[in-house]
C-alpha positions, 0 to 999 in steps of 0.5 A: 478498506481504507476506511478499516485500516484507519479505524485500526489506527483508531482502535490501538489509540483507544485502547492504549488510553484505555490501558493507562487510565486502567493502570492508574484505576488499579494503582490506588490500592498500592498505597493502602495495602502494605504487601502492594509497597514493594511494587509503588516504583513498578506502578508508577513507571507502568502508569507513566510508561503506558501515558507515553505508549498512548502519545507515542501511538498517537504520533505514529498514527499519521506516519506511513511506510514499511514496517510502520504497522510493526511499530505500531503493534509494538507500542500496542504490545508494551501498553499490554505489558505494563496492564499485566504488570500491574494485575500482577503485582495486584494478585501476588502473595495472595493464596487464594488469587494462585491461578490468576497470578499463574495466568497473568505470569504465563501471559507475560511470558507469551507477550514477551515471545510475541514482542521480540518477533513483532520487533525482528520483522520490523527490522527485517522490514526498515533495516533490510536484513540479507544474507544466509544469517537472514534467510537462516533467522527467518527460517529458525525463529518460528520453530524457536519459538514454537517450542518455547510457547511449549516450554511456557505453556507446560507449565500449566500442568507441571512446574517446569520454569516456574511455580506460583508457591501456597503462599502466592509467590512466584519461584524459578526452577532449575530449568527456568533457563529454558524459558529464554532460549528463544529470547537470547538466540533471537536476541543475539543473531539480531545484534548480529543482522544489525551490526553487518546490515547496509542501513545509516549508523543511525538507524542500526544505533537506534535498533540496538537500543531494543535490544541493549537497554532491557538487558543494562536494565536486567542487569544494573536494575533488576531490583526494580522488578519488569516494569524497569524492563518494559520502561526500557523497551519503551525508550528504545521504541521513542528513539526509533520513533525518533531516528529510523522514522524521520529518516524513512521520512526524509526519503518519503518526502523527497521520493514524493517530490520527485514523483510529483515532478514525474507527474507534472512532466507526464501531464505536461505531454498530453494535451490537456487545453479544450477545446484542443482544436477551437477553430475545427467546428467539424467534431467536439473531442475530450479526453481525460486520465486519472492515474491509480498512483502519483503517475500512471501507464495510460495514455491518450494523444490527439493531433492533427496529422494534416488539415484533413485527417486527425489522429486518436490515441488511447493506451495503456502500459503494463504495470504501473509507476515510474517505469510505466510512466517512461515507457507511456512516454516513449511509446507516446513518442513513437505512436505520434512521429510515426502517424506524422509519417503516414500510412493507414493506423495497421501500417504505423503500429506495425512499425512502432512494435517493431522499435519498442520490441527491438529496445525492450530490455525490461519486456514490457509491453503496451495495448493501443488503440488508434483511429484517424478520421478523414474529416471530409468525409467522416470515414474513421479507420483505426486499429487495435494492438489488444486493447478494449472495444471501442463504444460506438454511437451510430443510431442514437446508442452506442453499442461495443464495436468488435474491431480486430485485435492484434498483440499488444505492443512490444509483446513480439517481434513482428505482429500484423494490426488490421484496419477497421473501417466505418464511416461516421455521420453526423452526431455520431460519436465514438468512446475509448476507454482503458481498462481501469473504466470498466474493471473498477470494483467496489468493495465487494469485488464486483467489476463495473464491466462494460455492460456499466459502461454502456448503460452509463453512455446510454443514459446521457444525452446526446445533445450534451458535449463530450467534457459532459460524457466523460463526466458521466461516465466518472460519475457512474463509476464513482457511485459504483466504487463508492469507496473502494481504492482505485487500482487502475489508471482511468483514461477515456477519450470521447469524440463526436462528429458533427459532419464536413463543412462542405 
């Protein structure tokens, strides 16, 4: 998909070198043929206006953020308009050219409809239009403007606007006024919107410029023909290139900055050096995450809770971002100073549900595995708060072990866990997992699934350490997604047991 969207990019660059080298092609006749003299000012301003279009796309092509497929749609739009401008000058005063001249008007009209509603959505979008105005303009303008591609289009069967004469020339009508009712009404609540907006000054100046220039131009210049008009729209469009942009740019940035400071402190609080535990040779243990976004909701933790018995965690947060990321902390927090407290791991997520329940005002809430391995023994007790299976290995294959669930954490106010009870041999190994392993899709939609994720398990050796499982296991699930966007954070925590000292 991603892939797509930048051959979008690459496509509207193309065509609008495409439609400037097609103008300055059809501009050569101008100076031969003395009808086309008139139109010499048109041309050039359609040849250097759809130049600039190219450039202008190419510098957005690499800028991101809301609305930013708008503009670049509108750029797209002006480069069209100054291509029909140019076939029509070409075919008027010329009778036997009458319907391509009523086509080319016609279309010219249309594009008109269609660029101011590019443009007001991308208002709507970057300068955040509220109020009953607003919600009123976004109810309204779809019928206007239904009505007036009617008008427009009535045309082809009566003179209602406008009329191509025998001689191929273009005349207004009486109602020719009826053709810009939704070009004025949109045109006037728009100023309107903009001027009561709360955006920067900046930003609402350099979105009226769309609006005022055509008109100064309409005014001040009709004689120049469109072009002067499209030449306008073009100018509007490089200041907001030039202030809405490098504003909305300032604010990506520094919402980059702190995000990836986020994402420094939320890596900083999960253990990240391996081996974690270099002088405990009784069980190899690694784990790893890789957030969908800058930071992420999963979690793992590993710590020693006395010198015979180690605690396991694996989690994953409702939703995804900063808020995630906070709530990944606290419950982060709570899971570990109430497992240093003691108690079986039914008993502490009893009482870490209640804590996050009782302070919960944004009514999120977190799934939780949590194992403790008594070491000298191998016995490995653990409880689910509605999270995946555990994958255990304890025959040479691992195979999903149906723990009993209870409610995710922060879900209700009193929730009961129950403990799962096994006892590990030597070489025996577990994996945990959230659910962005196996709920990872391809581009086609297909779940890699648990089956996948235990075929992958299965497939690695277990003479291997787990660094080299969690490996593998990314690594079937990279060649699964191939290129398709990751859309949940990814965590796994894999441990072996290799048997007590004693």
């Amino acid at each position: 998909m991603i892939e797509k969207l930048k051959n979008i990019r690459l496509y509207g660059l193309i065509f609008t070198i495409v439609s400037a080298l097609f103008i300055i092609a059809i501009s050569f006749p101008f100076f031969m043929e003395e009808r086309l003299k008139p139109f010499l000012f048109d041309s050039g301003v359609d040849s250097l206006g759809s130049l600039i279009c190219a450039a202008l796309f190419y510098g957005c092509m690499k800028q991101e953020g809301e609305g930013t497929k708008n503009f670049r749609l509108l750029i797209v739009l002006v480069s069209v308009c100054f291509s029909v401008n140019e076939v029509m000058y070409y075919t008027t005063l010329v009778p036997e050219w009458r319907t391509v001249f009523l086509a080319v008007c016609l279309l010219n009209k249309l594009i008109d409809l269609v660029m101011v509603s590019f443009f007001c959505r991308y208002l709507r979008v970057t300068l955040n239009f509220e109020g009953k105005l607003a919600k009123w303009a976004e109810k309204a303008f779809p019928v206007l403007m239904v009505f007036e591609i009617l008008v427009i289009l009535s045309n082809i069967f009566y003179p209602t606007t406008f009329m191509v004469s025998a001689d191929g020339a273009y005349q207004s009508t009486v109602f020719s006024w009826a053709d810009d009712i939704y070009l004025i009404t949109v045109s006037v609540v728009t100023i309107i919107l903009i001027i009561t907006c709360r955006s920067p000054r900046s930003q609402k100046t350099a979105a009226m410029t769309f609006m005022l220039f055509p008109i100064v131009e309409y005014v001040l210049m009709g004689q120049f023909g469109n072009s002067g008009q499209y030449g306008m729209i073009l100018m509007s469009l490089i200041i907001m290139y030039c202030i809405i942009f490098n504003d909305k740019s300032k604010k990506l940035a520094s919402t980059e900055t702190e995000l990836n400071m986020a994402a420094k402190i939320q890596t900083s609080v999960l253990p990240s050096i391996f081996p974690a535990f270099p002088n405990r040779s009784e069980f190899n243990i690694h784990a790893s995450m890789n957030p969908a976004k800058e930071v992420g909701g999963d979690f793992y933790d590993l710590f020693m809770i006395d010198d015979d018995d180690l605690a396991m965690v694996i989690a994953d947060v409702s939703g995804k971002g900063i808020p995630a990321a906070l709530f990944m902390m606290s419950s982060k927090i709570l899971i570990n100073d109430h497992a240093l407290m003691g108690g079986s791991p039914a008993e502490i997520l009893e009482r870490v549900n209640k804590l996050v329940y009782a302070n919960n005002k944004a009514h999120m809430f977190v799934t939780v595995w949590l194992g403790i391995l008594e070491i000298s023994s191998g016995r490995l007790t653990s409880a689910s708060a509605g999270h995946e299976y555990p994958m255990i290995n304890i025959n040479g294959k691992y195979e999903i072990l149906k723990d009993v669930h209870g409610l995710a954490i922060g879900a209700a106010g009193i929730s009961k866990y129950k403990n799962t009870e096994i006892t590990l041999k030597k070489g025996d190994s577990i994996f945990v997992y959230t659910d962005g392993v196996a709920e990872a899709n391809n581009a086609n939609g297909e779940l890699f699934g648990t089956e996948r994720t235990l075929e992958a398990l299965n497939r690695i050796s277990n003479s291997v350490s787990q660094k080299d499982v969690l490996a593998g296991v990314r690594a079937a699930v990279d060649a699964f997604v191939k290129e398709a966007p990751q859309f949940d954070d990814l965590t796994m925590l894999g441990m072996k047991y290799n048997g007590s000292k004693t």
